[in-house]
N, C-alpha and C positions, 0 to 999 in steps of 0.2 A: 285547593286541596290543603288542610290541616298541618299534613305534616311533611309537607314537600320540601322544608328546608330541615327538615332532620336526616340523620345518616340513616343508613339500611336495618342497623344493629343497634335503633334507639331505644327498640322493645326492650331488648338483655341486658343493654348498660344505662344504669342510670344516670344523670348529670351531664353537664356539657363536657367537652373535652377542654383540654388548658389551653390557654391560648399558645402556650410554649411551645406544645406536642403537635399543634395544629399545623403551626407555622412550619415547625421541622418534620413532620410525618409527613404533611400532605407533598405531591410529588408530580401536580397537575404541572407546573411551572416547566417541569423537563418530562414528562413523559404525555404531554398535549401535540410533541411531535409524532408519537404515536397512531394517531386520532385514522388516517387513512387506513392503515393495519388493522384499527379496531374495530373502525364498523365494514369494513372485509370480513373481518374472522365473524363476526355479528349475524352479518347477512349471510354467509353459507351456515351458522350454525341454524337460522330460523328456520330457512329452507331447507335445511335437513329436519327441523322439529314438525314441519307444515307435511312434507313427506312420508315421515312415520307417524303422522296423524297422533303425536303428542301434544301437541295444540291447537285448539281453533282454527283453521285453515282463514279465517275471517279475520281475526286477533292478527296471526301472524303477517298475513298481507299488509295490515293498518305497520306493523314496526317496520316492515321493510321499505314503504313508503315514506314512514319517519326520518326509519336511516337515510335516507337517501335528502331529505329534506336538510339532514345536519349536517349531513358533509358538504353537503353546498352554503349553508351557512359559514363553517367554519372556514372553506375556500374561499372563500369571498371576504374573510373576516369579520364577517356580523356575529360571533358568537362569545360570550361571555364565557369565559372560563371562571369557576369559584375554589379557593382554597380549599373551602369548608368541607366540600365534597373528594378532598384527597385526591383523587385521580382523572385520566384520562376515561376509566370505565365507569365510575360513578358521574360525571359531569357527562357524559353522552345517554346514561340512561336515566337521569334526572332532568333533560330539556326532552329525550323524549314522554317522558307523563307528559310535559308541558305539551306538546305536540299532540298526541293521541290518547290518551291517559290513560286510566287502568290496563290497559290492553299491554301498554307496556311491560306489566309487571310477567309475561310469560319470559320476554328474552334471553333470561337470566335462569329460565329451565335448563336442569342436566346439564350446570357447567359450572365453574367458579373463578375468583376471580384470576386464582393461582394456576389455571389452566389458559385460561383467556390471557392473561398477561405474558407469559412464555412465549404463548402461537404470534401474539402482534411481535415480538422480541424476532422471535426468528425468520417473521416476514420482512420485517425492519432491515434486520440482518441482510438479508437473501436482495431486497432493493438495494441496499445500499452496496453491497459486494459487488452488483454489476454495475454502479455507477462505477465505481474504483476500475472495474476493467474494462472499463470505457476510455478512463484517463489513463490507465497504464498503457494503452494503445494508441492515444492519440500520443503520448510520451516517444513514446516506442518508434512510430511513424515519422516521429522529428528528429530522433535517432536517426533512421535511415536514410534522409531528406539530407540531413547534414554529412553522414557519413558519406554517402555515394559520390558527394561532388570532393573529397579526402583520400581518396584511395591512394595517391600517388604523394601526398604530403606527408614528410617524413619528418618525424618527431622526437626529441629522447623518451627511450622508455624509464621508468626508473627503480630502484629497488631501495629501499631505507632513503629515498630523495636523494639519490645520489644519482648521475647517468649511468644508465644501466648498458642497454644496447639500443640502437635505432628500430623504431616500430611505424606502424602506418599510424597517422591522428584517426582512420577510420575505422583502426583494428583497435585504437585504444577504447574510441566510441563504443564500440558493437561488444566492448569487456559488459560494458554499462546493458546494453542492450541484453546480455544474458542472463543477467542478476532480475534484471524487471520479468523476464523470460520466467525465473521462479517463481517470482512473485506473482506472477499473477499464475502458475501452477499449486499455487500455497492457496491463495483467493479460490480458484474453481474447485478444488479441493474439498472447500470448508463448506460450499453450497453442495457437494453430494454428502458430506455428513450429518448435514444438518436438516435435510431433506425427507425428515420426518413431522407428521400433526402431533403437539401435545393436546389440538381440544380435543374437550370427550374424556381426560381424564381426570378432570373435576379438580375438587380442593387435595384428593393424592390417592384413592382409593376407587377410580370410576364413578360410572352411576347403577344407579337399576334402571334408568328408562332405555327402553327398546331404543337406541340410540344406531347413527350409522353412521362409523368413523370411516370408512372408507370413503364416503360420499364427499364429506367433509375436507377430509384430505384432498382428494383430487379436485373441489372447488377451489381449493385454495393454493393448487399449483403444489402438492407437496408429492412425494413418491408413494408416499403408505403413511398409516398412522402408528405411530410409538407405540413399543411392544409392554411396556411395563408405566403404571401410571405412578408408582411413586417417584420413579427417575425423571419422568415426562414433567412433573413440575418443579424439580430440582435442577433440572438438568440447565446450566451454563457453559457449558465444554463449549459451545459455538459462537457464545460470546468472546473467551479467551483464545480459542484458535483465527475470531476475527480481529481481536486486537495484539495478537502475534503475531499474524502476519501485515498488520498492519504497522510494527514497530519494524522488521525484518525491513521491509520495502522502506520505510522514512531512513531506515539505518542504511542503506544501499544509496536513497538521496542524499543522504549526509555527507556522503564519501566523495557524492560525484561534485555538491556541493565544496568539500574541502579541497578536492583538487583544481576546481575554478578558481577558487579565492587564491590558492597559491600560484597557478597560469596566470592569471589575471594581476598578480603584485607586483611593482616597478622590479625586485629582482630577477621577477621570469618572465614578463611579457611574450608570454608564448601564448595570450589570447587577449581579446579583447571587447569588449561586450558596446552594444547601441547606447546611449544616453537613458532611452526607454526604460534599462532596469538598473539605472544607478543612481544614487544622490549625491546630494554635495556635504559642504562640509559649515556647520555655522559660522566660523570662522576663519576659514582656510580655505581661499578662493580655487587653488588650484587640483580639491580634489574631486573625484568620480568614485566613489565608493561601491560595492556589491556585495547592497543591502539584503536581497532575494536569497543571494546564496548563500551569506549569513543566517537570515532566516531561517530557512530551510537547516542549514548545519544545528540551529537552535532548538528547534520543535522538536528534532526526535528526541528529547530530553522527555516533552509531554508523551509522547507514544508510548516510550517505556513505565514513565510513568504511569499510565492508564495500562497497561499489562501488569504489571509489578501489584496494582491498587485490588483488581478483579483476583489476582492468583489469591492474596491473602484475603480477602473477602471469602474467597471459598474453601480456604486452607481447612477451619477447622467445623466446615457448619454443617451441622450434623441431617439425618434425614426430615422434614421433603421441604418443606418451605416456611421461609424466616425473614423478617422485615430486612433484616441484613441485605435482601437482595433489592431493597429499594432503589439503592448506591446503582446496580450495575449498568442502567441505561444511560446515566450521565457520565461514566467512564466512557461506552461503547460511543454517545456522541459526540463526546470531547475527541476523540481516537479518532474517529472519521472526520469528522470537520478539521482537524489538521493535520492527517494526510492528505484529506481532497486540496487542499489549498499548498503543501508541500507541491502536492503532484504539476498546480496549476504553475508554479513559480518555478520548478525545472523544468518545467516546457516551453516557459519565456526563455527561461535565460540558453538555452539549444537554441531556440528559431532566431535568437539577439546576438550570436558565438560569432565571432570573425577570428579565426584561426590566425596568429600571424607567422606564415608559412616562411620566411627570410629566419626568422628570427628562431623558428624552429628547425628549419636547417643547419642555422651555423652552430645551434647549441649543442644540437647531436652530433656535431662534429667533435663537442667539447667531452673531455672526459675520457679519454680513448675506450671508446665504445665501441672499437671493430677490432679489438685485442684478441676476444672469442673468436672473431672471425679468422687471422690470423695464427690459431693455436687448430683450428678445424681444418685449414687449409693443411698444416704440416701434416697434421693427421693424415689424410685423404690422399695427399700429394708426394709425400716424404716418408710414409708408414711409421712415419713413427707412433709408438703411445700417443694416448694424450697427457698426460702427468709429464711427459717429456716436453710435447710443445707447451702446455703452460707452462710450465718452469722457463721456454724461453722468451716466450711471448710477456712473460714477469718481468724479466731481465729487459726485455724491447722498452714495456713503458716505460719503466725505470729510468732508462735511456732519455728517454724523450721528455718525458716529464724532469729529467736533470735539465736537457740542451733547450724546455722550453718551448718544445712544437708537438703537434697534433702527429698522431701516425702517418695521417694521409701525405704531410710533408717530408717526411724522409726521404730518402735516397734511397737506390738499390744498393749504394756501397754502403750503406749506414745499416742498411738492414743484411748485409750477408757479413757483418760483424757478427752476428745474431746465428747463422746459421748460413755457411757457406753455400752450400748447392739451391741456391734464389737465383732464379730470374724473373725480369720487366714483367710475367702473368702474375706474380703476387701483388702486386701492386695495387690491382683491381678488387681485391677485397678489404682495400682501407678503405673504399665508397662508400658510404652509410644506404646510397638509394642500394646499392648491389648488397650491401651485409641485409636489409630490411626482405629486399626480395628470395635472398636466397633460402630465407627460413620458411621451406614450400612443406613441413611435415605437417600433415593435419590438425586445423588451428590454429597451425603459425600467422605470421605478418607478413606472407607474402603478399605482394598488388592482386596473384592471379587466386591466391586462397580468400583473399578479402571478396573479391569479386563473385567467387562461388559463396561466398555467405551471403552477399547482399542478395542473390540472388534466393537463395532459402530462406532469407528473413522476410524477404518482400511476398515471398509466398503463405509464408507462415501467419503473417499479420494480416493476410484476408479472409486466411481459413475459417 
């Protein structure tokens, strides 16, 4: 064929392109991951053209046949990708000529490429969102794996890093398990909004061919087709609500990563992870480093990034479609390949956690962390206010933290300094496991509210 290595549009412009623009425009290099989405949206668009008898029924068989022939090429990696050809949709319909030839040239009936690129976009999207909530579950799963066998190991909680009060390790877990709980209600979310077909509506203005978007859509898994065809090839909202909630969700690893790294440091050894996700040190034999949770604290740097990049990309660009949005696939892949790999390395380092439950007890003992408990007992027990028992319970630390001992070691006579009408029952609520359990208000850290969650999370993550 003559003119099989020129572009589509060699009729109207004359001259080659620069090599400059070639190199930078063309966008084969990152949107050849595409290639599945494409010849999908492909095949139900023929079979929709074969259908309404807008093409050759004969013609159209021969591209579908094609297609089918190049995506097995491409699976297999026998297929040449060429710069010159700019994209993922030019490079699939220039090895089909190669393939079937002229017959090829209907595929490209009643559609363009700014409608075709959108619909692989959102199918892209739409697969890769349920990968994400695949791994937010198996996440989730090690969540509860780890929690359940926690219920009863008591931990400081803390507030500005300070000890706060004593918690369960499985109620601190199952904090984590709520947040991923969002996230992946943010993730399902984004697949019913975006759960519209752009094809069909061309380069922004429809077609005139007897076209059936209806048909289309629901071959391709979508709910209905777009109601307005200039928004349908503009429209990115689904790229940015998938790289929002993909920052959201890295930012919530981040946290859980930055509290490991602080468990896990010789000042708090209140965890401790397997060999499997730590390193050493080039020059300092003695260390185990956790490198993972590093990571992870690191990358959501790229997430926001890749949100932040897409928002001003579309900040000021005016109606329907503009090379501007070349950019936004290699944002939306950069955003998912490090999340999915965030998501992979906090689920190591859960299934790799050894809690050190001694060293967690004696810490929560540290801090008088059952002072609250203490100021609720006078309350309950004594009527008084509370502003009355704190003020005593102020005066107690004070005390104690002068003479140097924990609450739990005081005395009954040390403590009816404090407030005369005590007896040997107050005692019991210097216990960090009885301060942990007695917080039974819906939510709290009791052992028996922990128990009722694990119970509705284990259900909730088969639903």
């Amino acid at each position: 064929m003559k003119n099989k290595n020129k572009t589509v549009w060699s009729k109207r412009l004359k001259g080659n392109v620069s090599k400059s623009f070639q190199r930078i425009g063309s966008s084969i290099n990152v949107d050849k991951r595409l290639y599945k989405q494409d010849i999908a949206a492909s095949f139900a668009h023929v079979q929709m053209l074969i259908k309404q008898k807008i093409i050759p029924s004969q013609d159209g068989k021969k591209i579908l046949s094609g297609l089918k022939k190049i995506k097995k090429l491409i699976d297999r990696k026998n297929f040449v990708f060429h710069e010159k050809y700019e994209d993922i949709h030019l490079n699939i319909e220039k090895k089909l000529f190669e393939i079937i030839g002229s017959s090829a040239g209907y595929m490209h009936t009643a559609r363009s490429r700014n409608d075709q690129v959108v619909t692989d976009f959102k199918l892209w999207i739409k697969d890769s969102t349920h990968t994400v909530l695949k791994d937010l579950n198996s996440l989730m799963r090690e969540i509860i794996k780890k929690a359940e066998k926690n219920i009863e190991t008591v931990m400081p909680g803390f507030t500005h890093l300070k000890n706060a009060q004593p918690v369960s390790f499985a109620h601190y877990l199952f904090a984590y398990y709520e947040m991923l709980k969002r996230d992946k209600k943010r993730f399902q979310n984004n697949l019913n909004l975006l759960n519209e077909s752009p094809l069909g509506a061309a380069a922004l203005s429809g077609t005139s061919y007897n076209i059936d978007r209806n048909f289309t859509a629901k071959k391709l898994g979508f709910q209905k087709p777009t109601d307005n065809s200039i928004d349908s090839v503009s429209d990115r909202d689904f790229v940015i609500d998938f790289l929002y909630a993909s920052a959201v969700c890295a930012m919530h690893l981040s946290r859980l990563a930055e509290d490991f790294i602080i468990f896990n440091s010789d000042a708090f050894k209140l965890i401790q992870f397997t060999d499997n996700v730590l390193t050493g040190s080039s020059i300092m034999p003695q260390k185990k480093n956790p490198d993972p949770a590093e990571l992870i604290r690191g990358r959501v740097g790229i997430n926001y990034g890749k949100l932040n990049a897409i928002l001003t990309i579309m900040k000021g660009l005016p109606m329907s479609y503009f090379k501007d949005l070349q950019d936004d696939k290699a944002l939306a892949f950069d955003g998912y390949d490090t999340l999915k790999d965030s998501l992979l390395m906090a689920n190591e380092l859960i299934v790799n956690l050894k809690p050190s439950k001694e060293r967690m007890l004696l810490m929560a003992n540290e801090g008088y962390t059952t002072a609250t408990d203490f100021a609720d007992y006078l309350v309950k027990e004594k009527k008084l206010t509370f502003r009355e028992s704190y003020g005593i319970a102020s005066n107690l630390v004070n005390y104690a933290e002068k003479n140097n001992k924990n609450l739990d070691q005081l005395t009954i006579i040390e403590l009816k300094k404090f407030y005369k009408n005590l007896d040997n029952k107050v005692m019991k609520v210097f216990n960090v496991k009885n301060s942990m359990n007695s917080k039974n208000s819906y939510g709290g850290t009791s052992s028996n509210n922990v128990r009722k969650m694990l119970r509705k999370y284990k259900k909730e993550i088969k639903s």
